[in-house]
ROVEX-267443 format. One record per residue: x, y, z of N, C-alpha, C in turn. Coordinates in steps of 0.1 Angstrom, whole numbers, plus 5000, padded with zeros to 4 digits. Layout:
BEGIN
X	Y	Z	X	Y	Z	X	Y	Z
...
END
This chain:
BEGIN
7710	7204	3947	7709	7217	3939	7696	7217	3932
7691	7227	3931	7676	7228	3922	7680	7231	3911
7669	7222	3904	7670	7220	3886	7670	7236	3882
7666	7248	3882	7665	7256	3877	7685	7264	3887
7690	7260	3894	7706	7263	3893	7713	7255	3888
7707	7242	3883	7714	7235	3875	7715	7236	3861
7702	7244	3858	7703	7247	3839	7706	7262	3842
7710	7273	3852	7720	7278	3855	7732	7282	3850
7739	7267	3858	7750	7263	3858	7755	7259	3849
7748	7253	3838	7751	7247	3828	7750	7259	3817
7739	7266	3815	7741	7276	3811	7754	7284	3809
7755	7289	3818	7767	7295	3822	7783	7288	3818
7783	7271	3818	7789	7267	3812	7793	7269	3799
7782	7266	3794	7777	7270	3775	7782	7283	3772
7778	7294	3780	7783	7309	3772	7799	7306	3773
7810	7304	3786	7822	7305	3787	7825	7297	3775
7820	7281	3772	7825	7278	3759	7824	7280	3746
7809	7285	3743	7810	7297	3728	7822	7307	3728
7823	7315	3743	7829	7325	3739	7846	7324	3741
7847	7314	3746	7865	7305	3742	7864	7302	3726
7855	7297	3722	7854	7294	3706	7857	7307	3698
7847	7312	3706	7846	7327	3701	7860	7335	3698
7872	7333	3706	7880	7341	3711	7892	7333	3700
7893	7320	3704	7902	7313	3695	7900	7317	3679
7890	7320	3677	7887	7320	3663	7889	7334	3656
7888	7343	3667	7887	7358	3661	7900	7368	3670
7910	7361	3677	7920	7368	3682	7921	7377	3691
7904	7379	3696	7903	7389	3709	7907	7386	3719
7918	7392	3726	7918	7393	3740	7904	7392	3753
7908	7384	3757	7897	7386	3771	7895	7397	3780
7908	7405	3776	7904	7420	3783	7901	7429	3773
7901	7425	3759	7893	7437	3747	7877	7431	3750
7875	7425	3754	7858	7416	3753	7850	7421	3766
7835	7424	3761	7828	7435	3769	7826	7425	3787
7822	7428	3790	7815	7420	3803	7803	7416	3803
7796	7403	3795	7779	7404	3797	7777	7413	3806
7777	7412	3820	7769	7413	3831	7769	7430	3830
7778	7439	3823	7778	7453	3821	7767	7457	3812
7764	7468	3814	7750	7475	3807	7755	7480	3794
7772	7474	3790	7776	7481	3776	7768	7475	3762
7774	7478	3755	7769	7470	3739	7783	7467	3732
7785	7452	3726	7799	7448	3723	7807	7458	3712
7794	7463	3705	7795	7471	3690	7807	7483	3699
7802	7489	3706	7810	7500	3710	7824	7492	3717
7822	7480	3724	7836	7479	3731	7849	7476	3714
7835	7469	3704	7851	7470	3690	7851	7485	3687
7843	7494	3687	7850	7506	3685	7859	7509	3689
7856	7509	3706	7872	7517	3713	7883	7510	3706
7883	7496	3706	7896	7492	3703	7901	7491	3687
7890	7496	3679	7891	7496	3664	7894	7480	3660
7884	7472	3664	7885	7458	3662	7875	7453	3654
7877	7446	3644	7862	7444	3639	7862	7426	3638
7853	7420	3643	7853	7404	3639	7836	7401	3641
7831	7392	3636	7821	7388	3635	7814	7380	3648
7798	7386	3647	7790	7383	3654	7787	7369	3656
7784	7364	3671	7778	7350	3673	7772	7344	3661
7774	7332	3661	7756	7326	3651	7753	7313	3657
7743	7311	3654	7738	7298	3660	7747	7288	3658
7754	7288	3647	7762	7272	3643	7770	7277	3648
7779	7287	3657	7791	7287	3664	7784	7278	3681
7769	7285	3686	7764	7281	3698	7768	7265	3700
7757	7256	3685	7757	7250	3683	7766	7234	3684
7776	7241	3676	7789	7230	3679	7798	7232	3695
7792	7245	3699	7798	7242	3713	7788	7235	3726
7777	7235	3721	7766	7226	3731	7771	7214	3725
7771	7209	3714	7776	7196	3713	7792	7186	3719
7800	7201	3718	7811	7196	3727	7810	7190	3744
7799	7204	3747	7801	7205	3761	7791	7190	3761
7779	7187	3756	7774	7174	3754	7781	7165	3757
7791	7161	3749	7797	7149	3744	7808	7148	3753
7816	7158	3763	7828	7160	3771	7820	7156	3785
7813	7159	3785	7804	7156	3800	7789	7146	3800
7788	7139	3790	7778	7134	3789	7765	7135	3795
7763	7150	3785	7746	7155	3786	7738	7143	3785
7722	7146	3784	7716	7144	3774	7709	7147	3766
7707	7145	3758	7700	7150	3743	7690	7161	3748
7682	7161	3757	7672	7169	3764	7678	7187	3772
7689	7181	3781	7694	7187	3784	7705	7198	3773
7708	7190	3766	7717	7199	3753	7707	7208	3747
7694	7205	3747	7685	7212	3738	7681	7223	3743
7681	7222	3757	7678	7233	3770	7688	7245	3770
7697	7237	3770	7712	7247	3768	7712	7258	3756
7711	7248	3744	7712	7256	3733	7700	7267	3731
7691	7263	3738	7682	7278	3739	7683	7287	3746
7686	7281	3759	7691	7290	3768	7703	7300	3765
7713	7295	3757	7724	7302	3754	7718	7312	3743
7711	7308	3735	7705	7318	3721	7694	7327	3728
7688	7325	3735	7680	7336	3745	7691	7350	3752
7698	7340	3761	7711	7352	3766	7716	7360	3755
7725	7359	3744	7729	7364	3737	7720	7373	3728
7708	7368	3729	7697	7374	3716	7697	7388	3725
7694	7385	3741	7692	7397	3747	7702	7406	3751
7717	7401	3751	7728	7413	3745	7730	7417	3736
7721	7411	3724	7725	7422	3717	7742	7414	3706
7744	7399	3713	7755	7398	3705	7753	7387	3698
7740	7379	3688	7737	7370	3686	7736	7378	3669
7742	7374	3659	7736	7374	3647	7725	7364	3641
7715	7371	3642	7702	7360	3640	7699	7358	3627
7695	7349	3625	7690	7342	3608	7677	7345	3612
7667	7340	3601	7658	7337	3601	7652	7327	3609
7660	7312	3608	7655	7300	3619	7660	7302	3629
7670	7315	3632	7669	7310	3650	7663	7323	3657
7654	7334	3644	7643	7339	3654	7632	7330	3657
7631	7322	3645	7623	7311	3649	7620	7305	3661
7633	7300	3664	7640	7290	3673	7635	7298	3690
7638	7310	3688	7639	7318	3700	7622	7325	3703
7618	7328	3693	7607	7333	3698	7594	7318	3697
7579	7316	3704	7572	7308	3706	7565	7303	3692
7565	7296	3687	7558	7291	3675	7547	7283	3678
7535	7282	3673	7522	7273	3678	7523	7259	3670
7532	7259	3655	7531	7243	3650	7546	7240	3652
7555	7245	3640	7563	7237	3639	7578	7245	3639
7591	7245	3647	7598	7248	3648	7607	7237	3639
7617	7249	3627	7624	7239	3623	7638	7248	3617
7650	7241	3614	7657	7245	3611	7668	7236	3603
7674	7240	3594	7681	7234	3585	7699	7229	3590
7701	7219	3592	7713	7213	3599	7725	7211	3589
7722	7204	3578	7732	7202	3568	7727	7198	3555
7731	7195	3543	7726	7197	3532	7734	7184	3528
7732	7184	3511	7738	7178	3505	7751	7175	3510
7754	7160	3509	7773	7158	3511	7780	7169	3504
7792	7168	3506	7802	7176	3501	7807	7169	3486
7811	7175	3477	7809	7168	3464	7826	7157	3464
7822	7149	3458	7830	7137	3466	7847	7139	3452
7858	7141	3453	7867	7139	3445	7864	7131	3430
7872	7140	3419	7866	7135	3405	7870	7119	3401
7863	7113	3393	7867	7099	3395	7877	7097	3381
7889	7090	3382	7891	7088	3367	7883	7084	3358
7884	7090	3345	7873	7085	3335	7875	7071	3333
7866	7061	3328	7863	7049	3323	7869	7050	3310
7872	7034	3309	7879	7024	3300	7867	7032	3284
7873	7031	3275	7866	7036	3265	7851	7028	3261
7856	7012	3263	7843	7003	3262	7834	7008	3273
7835	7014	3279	7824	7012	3290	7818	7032	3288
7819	7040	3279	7818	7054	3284	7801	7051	3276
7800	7045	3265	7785	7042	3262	7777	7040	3269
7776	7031	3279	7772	7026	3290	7767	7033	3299
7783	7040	3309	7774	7046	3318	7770	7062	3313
7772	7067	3301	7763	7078	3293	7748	7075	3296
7745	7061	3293	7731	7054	3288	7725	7059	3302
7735	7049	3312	7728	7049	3325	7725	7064	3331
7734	7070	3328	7731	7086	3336	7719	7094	3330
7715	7093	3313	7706	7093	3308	7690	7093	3314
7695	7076	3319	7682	7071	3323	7677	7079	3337
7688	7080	3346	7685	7079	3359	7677	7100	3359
7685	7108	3348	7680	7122	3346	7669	7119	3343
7662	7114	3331	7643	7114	3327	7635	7103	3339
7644	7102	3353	7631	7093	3362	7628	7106	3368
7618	7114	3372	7613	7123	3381	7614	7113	3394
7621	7125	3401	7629	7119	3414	7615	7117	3427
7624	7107	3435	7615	7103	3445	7619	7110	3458
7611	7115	3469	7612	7124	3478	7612	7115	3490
7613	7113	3496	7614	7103	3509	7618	7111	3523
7603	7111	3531	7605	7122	3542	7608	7109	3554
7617	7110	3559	7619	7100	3573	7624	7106	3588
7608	7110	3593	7607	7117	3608	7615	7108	3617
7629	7111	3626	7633	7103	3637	7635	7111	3649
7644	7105	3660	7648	7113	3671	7660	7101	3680
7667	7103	3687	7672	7100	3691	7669	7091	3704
7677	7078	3701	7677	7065	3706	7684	7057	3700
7686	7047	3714	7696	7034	3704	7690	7029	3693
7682	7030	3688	7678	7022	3679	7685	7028	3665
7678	7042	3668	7684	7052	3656	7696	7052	3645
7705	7050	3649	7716	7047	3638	7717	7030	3634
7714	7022	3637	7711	7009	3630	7699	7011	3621
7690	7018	3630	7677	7015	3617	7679	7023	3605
7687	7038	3608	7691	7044	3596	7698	7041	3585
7707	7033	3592	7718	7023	3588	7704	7016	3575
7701	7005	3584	7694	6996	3572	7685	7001	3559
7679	7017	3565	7670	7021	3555	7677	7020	3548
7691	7035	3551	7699	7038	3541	7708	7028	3529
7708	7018	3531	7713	7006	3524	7701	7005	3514
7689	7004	3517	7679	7001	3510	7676	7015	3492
7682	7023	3503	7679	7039	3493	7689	7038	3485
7698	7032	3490	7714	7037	3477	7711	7025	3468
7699	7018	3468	7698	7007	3455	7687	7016	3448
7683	7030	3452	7672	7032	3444	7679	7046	3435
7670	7047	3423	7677	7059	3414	7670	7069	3421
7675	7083	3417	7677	7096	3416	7662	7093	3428
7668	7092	3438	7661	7098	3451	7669	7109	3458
7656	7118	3471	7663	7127	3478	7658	7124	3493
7669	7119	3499	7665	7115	3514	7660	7128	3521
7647	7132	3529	7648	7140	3540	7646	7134	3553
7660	7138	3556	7656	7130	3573	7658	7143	3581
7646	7138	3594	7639	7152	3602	7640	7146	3616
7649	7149	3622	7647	7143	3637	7639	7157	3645
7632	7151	3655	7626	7156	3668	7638	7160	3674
7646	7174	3672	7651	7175	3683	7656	7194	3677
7661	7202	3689	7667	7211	3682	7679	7213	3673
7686	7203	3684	7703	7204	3678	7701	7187	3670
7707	7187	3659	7709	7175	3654	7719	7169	3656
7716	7156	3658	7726	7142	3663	7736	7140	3652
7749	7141	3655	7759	7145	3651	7763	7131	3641
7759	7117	3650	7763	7110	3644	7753	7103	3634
7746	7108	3629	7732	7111	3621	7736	7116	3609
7744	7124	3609	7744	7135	3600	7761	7129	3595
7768	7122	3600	7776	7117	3598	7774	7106	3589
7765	7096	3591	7756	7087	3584	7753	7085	3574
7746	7102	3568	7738	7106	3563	7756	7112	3546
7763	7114	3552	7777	7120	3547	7781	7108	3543
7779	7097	3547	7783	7081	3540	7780	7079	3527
7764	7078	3531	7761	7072	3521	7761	7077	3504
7765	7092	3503	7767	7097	3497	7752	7096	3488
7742	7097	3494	7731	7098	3488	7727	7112	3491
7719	7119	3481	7711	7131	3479	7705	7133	3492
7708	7139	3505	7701	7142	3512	7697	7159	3514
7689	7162	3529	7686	7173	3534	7686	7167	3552
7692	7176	3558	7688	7168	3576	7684	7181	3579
7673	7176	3588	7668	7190	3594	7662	7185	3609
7657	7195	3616	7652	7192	3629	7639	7197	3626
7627	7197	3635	7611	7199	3638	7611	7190	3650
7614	7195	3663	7609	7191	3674	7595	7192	3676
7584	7183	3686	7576	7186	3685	7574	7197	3693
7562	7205	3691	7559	7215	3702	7555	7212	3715
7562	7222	3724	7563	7218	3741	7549	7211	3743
7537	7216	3740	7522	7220	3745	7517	7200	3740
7526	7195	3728	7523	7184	3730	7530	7169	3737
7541	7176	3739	7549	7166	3743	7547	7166	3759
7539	7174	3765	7536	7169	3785	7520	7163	3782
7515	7164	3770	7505	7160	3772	7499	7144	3773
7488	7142	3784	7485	7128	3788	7482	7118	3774
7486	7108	3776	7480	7097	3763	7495	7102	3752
7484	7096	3741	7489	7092	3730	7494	7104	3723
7505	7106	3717	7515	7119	3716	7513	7119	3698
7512	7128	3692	7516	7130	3681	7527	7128	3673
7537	7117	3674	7545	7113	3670	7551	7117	3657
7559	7127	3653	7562	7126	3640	7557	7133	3632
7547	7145	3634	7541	7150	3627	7548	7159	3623
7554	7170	3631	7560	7184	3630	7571	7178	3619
7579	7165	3621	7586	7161	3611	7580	7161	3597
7573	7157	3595	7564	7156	3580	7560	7168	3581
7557	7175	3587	7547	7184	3580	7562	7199	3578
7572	7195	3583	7588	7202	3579	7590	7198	3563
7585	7187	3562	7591	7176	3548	7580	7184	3539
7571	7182	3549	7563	7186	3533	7566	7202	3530
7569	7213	3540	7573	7224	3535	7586	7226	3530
7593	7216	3529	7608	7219	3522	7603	7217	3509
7595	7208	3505	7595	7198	3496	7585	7213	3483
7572	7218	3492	7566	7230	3482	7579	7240	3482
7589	7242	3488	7598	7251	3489	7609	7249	3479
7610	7234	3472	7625	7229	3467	7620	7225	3455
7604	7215	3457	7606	7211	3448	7594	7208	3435
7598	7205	3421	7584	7210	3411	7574	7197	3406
7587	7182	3406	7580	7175	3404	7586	7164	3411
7577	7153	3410	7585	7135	3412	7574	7132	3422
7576	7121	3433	7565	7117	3444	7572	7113	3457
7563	7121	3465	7570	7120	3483	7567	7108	3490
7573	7104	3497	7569	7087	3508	7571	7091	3517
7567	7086	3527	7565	7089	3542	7573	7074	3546
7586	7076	3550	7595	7063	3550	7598	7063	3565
7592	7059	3575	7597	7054	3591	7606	7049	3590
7613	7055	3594	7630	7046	3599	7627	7028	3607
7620	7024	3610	7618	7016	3615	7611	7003	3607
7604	7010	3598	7599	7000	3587	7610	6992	3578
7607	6981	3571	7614	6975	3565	7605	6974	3546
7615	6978	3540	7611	6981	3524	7617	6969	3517
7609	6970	3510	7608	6959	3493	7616	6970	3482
7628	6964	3474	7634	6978	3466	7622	6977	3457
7617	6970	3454	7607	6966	3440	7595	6980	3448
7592	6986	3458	7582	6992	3463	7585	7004	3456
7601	7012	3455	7604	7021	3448	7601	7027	3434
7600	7017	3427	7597	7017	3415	7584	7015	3412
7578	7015	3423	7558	7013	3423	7556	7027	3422
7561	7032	3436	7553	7046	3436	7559	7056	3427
7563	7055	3418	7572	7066	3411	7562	7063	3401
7551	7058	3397	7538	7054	3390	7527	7067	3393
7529	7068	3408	7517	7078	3417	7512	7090	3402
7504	7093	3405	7498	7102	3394	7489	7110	3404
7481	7108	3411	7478	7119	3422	7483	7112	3435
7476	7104	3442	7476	7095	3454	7477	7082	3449
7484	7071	3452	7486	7061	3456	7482	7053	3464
7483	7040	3467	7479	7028	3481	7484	7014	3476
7487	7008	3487	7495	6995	3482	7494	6992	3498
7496	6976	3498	7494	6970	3515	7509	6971	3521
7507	6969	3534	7513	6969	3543	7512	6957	3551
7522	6954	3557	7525	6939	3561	7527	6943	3580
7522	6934	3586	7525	6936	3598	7522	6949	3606
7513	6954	3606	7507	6965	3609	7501	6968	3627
7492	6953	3623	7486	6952	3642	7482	6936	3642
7477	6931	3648	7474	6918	3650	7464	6916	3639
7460	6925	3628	7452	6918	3615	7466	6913	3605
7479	6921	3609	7490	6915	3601	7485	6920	3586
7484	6930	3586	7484	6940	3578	7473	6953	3575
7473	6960	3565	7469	6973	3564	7468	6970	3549
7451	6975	3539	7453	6978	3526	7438	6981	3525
7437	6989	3506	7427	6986	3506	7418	6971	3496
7406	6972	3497	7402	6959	3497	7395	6958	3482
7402	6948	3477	7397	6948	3460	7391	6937	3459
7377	6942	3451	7368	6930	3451	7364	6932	3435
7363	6922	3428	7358	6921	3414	7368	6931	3406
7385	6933	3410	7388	6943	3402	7390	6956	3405
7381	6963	3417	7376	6973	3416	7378	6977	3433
7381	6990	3436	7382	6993	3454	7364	6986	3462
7367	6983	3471	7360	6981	3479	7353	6985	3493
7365	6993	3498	7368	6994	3517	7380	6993	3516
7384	6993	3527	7398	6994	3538	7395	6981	3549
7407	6975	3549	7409	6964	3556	7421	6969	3568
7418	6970	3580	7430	6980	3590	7424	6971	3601
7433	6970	3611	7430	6968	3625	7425	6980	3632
7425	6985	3630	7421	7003	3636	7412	7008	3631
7400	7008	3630	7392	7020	3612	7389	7035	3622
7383	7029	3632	7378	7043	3644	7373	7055	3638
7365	7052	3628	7357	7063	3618	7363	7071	3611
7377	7063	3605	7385	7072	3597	7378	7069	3584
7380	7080	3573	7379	7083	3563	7389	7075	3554
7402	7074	3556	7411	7066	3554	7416	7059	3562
7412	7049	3565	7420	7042	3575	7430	7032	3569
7443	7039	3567	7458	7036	3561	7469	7034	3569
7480	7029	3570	7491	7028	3574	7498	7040	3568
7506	7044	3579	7514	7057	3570	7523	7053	3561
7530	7038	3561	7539	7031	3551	7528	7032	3534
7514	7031	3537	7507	7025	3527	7506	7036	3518
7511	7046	3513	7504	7060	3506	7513	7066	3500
7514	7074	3487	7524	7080	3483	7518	7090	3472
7523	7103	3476	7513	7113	3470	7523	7124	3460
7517	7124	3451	7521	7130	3439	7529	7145	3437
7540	7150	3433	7541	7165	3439	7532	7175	3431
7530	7172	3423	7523	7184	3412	7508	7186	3421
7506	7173	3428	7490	7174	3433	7490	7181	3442
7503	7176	3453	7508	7184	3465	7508	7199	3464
7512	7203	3455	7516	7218	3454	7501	7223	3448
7491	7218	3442	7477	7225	3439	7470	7223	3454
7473	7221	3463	7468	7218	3473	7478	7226	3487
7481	7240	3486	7490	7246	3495	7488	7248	3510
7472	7240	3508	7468	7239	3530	7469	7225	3532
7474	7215	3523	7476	7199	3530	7487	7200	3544
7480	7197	3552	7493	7191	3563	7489	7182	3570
7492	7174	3577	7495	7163	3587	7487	7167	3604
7478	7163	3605	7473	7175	3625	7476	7163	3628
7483	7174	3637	7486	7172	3657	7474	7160	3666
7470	7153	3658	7459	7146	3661	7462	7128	3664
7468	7123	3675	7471	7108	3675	7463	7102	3672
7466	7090	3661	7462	7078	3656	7453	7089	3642
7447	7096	3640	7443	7105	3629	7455	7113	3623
7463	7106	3617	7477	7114	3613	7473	7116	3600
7473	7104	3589	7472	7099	3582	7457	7103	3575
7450	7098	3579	7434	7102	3577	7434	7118	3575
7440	7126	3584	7442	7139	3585	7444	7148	3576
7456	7140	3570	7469	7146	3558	7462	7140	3546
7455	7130	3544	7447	7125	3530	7443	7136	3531
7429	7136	3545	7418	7142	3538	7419	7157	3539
7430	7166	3538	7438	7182	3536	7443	7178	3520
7438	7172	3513	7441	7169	3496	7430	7169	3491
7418	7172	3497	7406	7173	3490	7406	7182	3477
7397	7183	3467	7391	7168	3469	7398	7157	3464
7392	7148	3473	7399	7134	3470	7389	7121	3476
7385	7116	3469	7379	7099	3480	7384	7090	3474
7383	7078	3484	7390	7069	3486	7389	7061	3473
7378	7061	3461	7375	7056	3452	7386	7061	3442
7388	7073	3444	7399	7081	3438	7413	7074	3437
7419	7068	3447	7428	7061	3447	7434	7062	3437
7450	7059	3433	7455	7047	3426	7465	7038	3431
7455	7025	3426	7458	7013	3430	7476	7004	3429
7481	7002	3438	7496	6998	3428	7499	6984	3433
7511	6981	3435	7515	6966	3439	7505	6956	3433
7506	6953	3421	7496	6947	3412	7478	6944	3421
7476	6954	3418	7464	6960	3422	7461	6956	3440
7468	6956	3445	7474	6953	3459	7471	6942	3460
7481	6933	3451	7482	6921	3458	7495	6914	3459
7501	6925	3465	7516	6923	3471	7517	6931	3483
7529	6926	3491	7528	6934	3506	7545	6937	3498
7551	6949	3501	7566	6954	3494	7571	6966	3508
7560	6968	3519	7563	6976	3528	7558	6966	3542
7561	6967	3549	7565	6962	3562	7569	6969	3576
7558	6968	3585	7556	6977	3596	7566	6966	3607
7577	6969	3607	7583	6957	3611	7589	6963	3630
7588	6973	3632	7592	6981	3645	7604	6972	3651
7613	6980	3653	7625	6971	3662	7623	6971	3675
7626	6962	3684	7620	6962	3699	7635	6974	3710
7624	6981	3714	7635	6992	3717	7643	6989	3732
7657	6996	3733	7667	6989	3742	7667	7000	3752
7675	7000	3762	7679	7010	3771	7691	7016	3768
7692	7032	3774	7708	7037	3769	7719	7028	3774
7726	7031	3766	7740	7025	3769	7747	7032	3780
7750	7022	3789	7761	7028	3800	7772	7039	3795
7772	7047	3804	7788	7059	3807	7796	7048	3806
7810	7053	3798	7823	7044	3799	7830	7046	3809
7833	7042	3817	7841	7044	3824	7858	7046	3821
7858	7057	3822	7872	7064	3814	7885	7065	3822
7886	7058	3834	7897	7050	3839	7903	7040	3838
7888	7028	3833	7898	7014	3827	7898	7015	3815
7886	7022	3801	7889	7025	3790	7892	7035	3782
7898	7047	3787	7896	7061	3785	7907	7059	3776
7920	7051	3771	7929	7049	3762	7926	7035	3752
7916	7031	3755	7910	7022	3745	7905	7025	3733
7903	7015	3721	7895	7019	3708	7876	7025	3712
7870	7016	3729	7859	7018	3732	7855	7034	3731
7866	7041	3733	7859	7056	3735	7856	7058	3718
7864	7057	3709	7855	7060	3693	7843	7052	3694
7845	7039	3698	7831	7030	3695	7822	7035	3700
7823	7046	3714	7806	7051	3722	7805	7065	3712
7812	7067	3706	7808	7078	3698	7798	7078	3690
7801	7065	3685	7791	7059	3673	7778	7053	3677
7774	7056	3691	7763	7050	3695	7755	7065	3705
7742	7064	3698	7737	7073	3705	7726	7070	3716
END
């Protein structure tokens, strides 16, 4: 069968299962419901029948690409095909109630397509009050943790085995830090379910969102711009949400020092502090001599202006927001250098210096060595086993 009757087919799959969702949810008969393929409009088929129920939305599409995903083991690629394909069809009957992100979504954007997946946890049941000895206490602490100007933490991913372990370990690392706000941004349209599940654990301050990259760079030859559309989503939530505190650029893959936390919340415009394990120099920083900046010490300089680790930097919000054209380009191995130098003005002399005047490593370019997908279960010898929750949990 040719790939274009196979996203088709699949296609076609996807609308019958929106519109079974559709149907269960809103009571319509399948003989009150119009016929795509007819030249009507649905508005008039609820008139004849004096019916009124509500229009598609993307989060109805949504959760049904993810069923049909998970029931037939898509992949992530293919799910993402679907779910446009289905918001196209519908956009063009006429029966899609559209937001803002999913004209987005639907019509061609040149940088960055993004959309908002889930927010803050759900607020968690009230706790019995504390023993009277102790209400001083944690008054004190709640005190403290309101006068820290909170830390922003943007962490660009996408889907792979790696992805929920390494989230896993960041997110251990973040729930020892105060009044932070996780943004995590996966490469993809639909967000990974068990991500966001994750992310509902830890009961930390988050935001999940998607910024896939754009098509035009992902066929392209060489070195891919990895992660940008992600940051450069963070950094527009971040002028959109927020007034003060200081943003990190946190790779899920890196390994953190908690003591690093409490460095950059110092930042006053730009920051810099070393990085450990970087390239075969076994590290990334800049170079202090007599006291005072010197140079940049990088396995890579290639006529950068900054030549930094993206772990190594943390930039101020109040500075961010006087600065409303900073962004991140589409530019491999110039990510970084890029995004500094869109903060002008600024030179490297500028700096501030942290990790006692960098002479500590507290970030760690540690990359996990990456695996192959996990086999299909075979749902004859374990389809009544505990194994089918366990493949759930693995993406």
């Amino acid at each position: 069968m040719k790939p274009s009757m196979k996203m088709g087919m699949i296609a076609l799959v996807g609308v019958c299962v929106v519109f079974y969702q559709y149907h269960l949810s809103t009571g319509v008969r399948f003989d009150q419901a119009i016929d795509f393929s007819a030249g009507g409009s649905i508005d008039d088929e609820v008139e004849s029948h004096h019916i009124r129920f509500p229009r598609f939305t993307s989060e109805m599409i949504m959760n049904a690409v993810r069923r049909v995903q998970d029931l037939n083991g898509l992949s992530p690629e293919v799910g993402t095909l679907l779910f446009k394909e289905i918001l196209l069809q519908l956009n063009n009957k006429n029966v899609l109630e559209t937001t803002e992100n999913d004209s987005r979504i639907l019509q061609p954007c040149p940088k960055v397509v993004t959309s908002n997946v889930s927010c803050t946890p759900p607020p968690s049941p009230p706790s019995p009050p504390p023993p009277p000895s102790t209400l001083s206490s944690s008054s004190s602490t709640k005190n403290e943790i309101s006068s820290l100007d909170p830390l922003y933490i943007i962490t660009p991913t996408y889907r792979r085995p790696e992805q929920i372990p390494e989230l896993t370990r960041m997110s251990h690392t973040l729930m020892l830090v105060k009044n932070v706000h996780w943004l995590v941004i996966e490469d993809a349209y639909v967000a990974t379910k068990q991500v966001t599940r994750l992310l509902e654990r830890t009961k930390l301050k988050f935001d999940h969102l998607t910024a896939p990259m754009p098509e035009k760079y992902k066929f392209k030859n060489g070195a891919k711009p990895r992660g940008v559309s992600n940051r450069n989503r963070g950094l527009q939530w971040i002028r959109a949400n927020a007034t003060k505190g200081v943003l990190y650029f946190a790779d899920d893959d890196n390994t953190y020092d908690i003591a690093l936390f409490d460095e950059i919340r110092k930042t006053k415009t730009v920051s810099m502090f070393p990085v450990g394990l970087c390239t075969k120099f076994g590290l990334s920083s800049p170079i202090i001599k007599n006291g005072t900046f010197a140079g940049f010490y990088d396995g890579w300089v290639a006529g950068r202006k900054f030549p930094v680790d993206m772990a190594g930097f943390a930039v101020n919000v109040k500075f961010l927001l006087q600065r409303p054209n900073a962004t991140m380009p589409f530019r491999a191995g110039y990510e970084e250098d890029g995004f500094l130098k869109s903060l002008a003005p600024l030179e490297p002399r500028d700096v501030q210096l942290l990790a006692d005047n960098c002479t500590k490593i507290l970030a760690w370019h540690t990359q996990t060595k990456k695996n192959e997908p996990s086999a299909p279960l075979n749902m004859k010898l374990y389809g009544s086993t505990n194994l089918v929750k366990l493949k759930e949990q693995i993406v």
